[in-house]
C-alpha positions in Angstrom: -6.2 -3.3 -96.9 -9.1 -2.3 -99.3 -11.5 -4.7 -97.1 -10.3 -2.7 -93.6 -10.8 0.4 -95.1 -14.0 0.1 -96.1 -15.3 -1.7 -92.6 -12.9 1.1 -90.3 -14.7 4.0 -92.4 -18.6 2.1 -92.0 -17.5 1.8 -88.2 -16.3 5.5 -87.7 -19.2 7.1 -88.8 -21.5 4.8 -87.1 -20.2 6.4 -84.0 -21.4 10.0 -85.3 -25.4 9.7 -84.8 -25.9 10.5 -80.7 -27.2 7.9 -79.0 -27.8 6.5 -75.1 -24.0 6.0 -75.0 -23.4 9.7 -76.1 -26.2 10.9 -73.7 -24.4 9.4 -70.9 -21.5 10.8 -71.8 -22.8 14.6 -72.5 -24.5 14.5 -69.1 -21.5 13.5 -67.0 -19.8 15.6 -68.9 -21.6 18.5 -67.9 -22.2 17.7 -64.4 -18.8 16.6 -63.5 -16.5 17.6 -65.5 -14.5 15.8 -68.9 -12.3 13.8 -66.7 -14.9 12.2 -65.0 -16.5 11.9 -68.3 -13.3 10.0 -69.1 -14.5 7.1 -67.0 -17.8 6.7 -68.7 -15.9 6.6 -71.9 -13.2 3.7 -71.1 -16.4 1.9 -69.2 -18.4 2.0 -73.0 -15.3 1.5 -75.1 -14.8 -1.9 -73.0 -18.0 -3.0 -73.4 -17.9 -2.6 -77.0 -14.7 -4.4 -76.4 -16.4 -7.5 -75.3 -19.0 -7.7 -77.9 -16.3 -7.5 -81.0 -14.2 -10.3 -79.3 -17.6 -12.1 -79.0 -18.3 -11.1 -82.3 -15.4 -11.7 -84.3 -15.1 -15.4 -82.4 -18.4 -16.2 -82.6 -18.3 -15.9 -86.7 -14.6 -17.0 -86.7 -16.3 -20.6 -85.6 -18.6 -20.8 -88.7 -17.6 -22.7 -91.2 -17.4 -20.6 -94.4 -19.8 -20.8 -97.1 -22.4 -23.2 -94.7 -26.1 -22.3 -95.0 -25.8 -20.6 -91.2 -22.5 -18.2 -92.2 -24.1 -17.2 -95.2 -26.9 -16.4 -93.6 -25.1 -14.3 -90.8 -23.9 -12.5 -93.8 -27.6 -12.1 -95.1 -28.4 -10.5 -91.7 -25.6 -8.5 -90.9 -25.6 -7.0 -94.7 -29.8 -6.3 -94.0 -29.3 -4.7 -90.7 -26.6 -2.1 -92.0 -28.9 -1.3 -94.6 -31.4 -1.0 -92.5 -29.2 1.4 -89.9 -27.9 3.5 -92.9 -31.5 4.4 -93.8 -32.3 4.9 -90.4 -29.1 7.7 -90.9 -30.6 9.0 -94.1 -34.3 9.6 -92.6 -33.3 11.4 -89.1 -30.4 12.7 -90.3 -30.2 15.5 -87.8 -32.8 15.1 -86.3 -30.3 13.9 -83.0 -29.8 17.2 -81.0 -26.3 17.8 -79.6 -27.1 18.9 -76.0 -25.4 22.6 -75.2 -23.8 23.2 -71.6 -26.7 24.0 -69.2 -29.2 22.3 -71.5 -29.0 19.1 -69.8 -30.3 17.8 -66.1 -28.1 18.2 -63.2 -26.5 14.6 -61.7 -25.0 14.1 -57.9 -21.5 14.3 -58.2 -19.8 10.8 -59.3 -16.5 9.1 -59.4 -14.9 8.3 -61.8 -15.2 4.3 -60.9 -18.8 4.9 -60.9 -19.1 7.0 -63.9 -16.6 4.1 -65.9 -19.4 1.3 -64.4 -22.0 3.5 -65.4 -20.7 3.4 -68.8 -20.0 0.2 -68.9 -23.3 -1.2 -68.4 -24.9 1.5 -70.9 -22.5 -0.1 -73.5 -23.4 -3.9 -72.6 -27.2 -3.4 -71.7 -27.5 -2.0 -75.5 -28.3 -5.4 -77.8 -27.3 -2.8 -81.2 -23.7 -2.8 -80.4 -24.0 -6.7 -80.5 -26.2 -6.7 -84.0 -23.4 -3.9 -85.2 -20.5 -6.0 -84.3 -21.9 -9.2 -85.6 -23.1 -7.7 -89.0 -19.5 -6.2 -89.6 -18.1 -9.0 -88.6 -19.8 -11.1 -91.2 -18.4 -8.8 -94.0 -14.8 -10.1 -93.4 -13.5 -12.3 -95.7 -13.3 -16.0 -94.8 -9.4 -15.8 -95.3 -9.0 -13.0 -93.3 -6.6 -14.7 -90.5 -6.7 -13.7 -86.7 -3.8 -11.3 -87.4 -6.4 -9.5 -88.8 -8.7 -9.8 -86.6 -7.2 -8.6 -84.1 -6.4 -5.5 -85.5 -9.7 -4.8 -86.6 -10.3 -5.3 -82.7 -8.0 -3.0 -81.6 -8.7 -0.6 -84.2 -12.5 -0.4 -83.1 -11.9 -0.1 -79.3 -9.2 2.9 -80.0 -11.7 4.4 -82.6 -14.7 4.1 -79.8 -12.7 5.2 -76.8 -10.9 8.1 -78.8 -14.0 9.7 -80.3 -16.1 9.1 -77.2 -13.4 11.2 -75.1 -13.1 14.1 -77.9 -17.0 14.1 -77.1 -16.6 14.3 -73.6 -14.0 17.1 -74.4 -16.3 19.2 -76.7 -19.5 19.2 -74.9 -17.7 21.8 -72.5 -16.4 23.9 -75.4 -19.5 25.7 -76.8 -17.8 26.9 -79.9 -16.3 23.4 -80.8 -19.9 21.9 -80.2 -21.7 24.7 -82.4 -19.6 23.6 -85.0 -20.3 19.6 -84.6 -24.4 20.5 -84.7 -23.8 22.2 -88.1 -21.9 19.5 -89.5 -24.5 16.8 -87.8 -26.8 16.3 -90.6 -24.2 16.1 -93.0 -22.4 13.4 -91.8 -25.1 11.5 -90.9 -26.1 11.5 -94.3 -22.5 10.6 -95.7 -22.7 7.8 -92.5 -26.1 6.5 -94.4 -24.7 6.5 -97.8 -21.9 4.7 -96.7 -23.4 2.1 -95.0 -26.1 1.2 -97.4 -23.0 1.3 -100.0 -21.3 -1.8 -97.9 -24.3 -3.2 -97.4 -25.6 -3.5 -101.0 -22.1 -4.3 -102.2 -22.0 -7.1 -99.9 -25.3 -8.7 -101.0 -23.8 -8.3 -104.3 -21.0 -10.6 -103.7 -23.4 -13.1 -102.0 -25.5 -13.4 -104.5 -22.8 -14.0 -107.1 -21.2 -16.5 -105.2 -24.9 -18.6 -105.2 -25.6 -18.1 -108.8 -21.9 -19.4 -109.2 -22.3 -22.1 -106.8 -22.7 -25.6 -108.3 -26.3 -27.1 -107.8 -26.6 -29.9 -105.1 
């Protein structure tokens, strides 16, 4: 429970910094409306849905403890330290886009904003690093049970705070408040990350000096 914790919380405020999947979103939701929006939101969390299954099955085939698992691990643990510094340096530095501050778009459906937001989501090779390197984290007796509920528990988390989004960008007060609070949890996002990251490498490295010599 400790393990899921940890990787939910790492995964939650990765979704905080604005990036091409939240432009998408902000702009559809200014030009058409949230429930428009909506589309584009299902269309991302579904592509982030097919790079954790790929993710979590891809890792699931390694065996654990072989040179190319642990070095999936290595990887995954460098490129969340990596992002969470990333989160520490621009930390607010991300503008929230305002209603009227953003470019005017034909008027969609909400098929073609949901394929729209699909392809955003799929055409972006970070959400596959991302999954991968969390994936890596689990422990090699985690079973699918768990696995599946990590799964679930990602898709909900992306598709959930990617509609609030799509909610807020009409609501000028709501979205006054989220670019105050911006910086701040980008930083907390940062400090966690490099926190998993460098606890992980921690665990790695004391299983090698603990492993016997060949």
């Amino acid at each position: 429970m400790q393990q899921f914790l940890i990787i939910a919380a790492a995964h939650f405020l990765a979704l905080l910094s604005p990036g091409p999947d939240f432009l998408l979103i902000a702009r559809t939701s200014l030009a058409a409306g949230w429930r428009i929006a909506s589309g584009a939101c299902l269309g991302i969390a579904l592509a982030n849905g097919v790079f954790i299954v790929a993710a979590f099955t891809g890792v699931s085939v390694l065996q654990p403890g072989s040179v190319p698992f642990i070095s999936l691990q290595l990887v995954g643990c460098l490129y969340l330290l990596y992002l969470g510094m990333l989160f520490l340096r621009h930390a607010g530095s991300s503008a929230l886009q305002a209603p009227g501050e953003a470019t005017s778009v034909n008027q969609i459906s909400w098929l073609q904003a949901a394929g729209s937001g699909f392809l955003s989501g799929i055409l972006n090779p970070k959400n596959a690093l991302f999954y991968v390197s969390l994936a890596s984290m689990l422990d090699a007796q985690s079973n699918a049970g768990w696995k599946v509920l990590y799964g679930l528990w990602m898709f909900t988390v992306v598709l959930g705070w990617d509609l609030l989004m799509a909610q807020a960008i009409g609501n000028g007060r709501l979205l006054q408040r989220l670019k105050r609070a911006q910086p701040q949890l980008e930083r907390l996002s940062g400090l966690v990350l490099i926190s998993l990251s460098l606890g992980m490498l921690g665990v790695l490295l004391k299983a090698g000096s603990q492993s016997p010599p060949a």
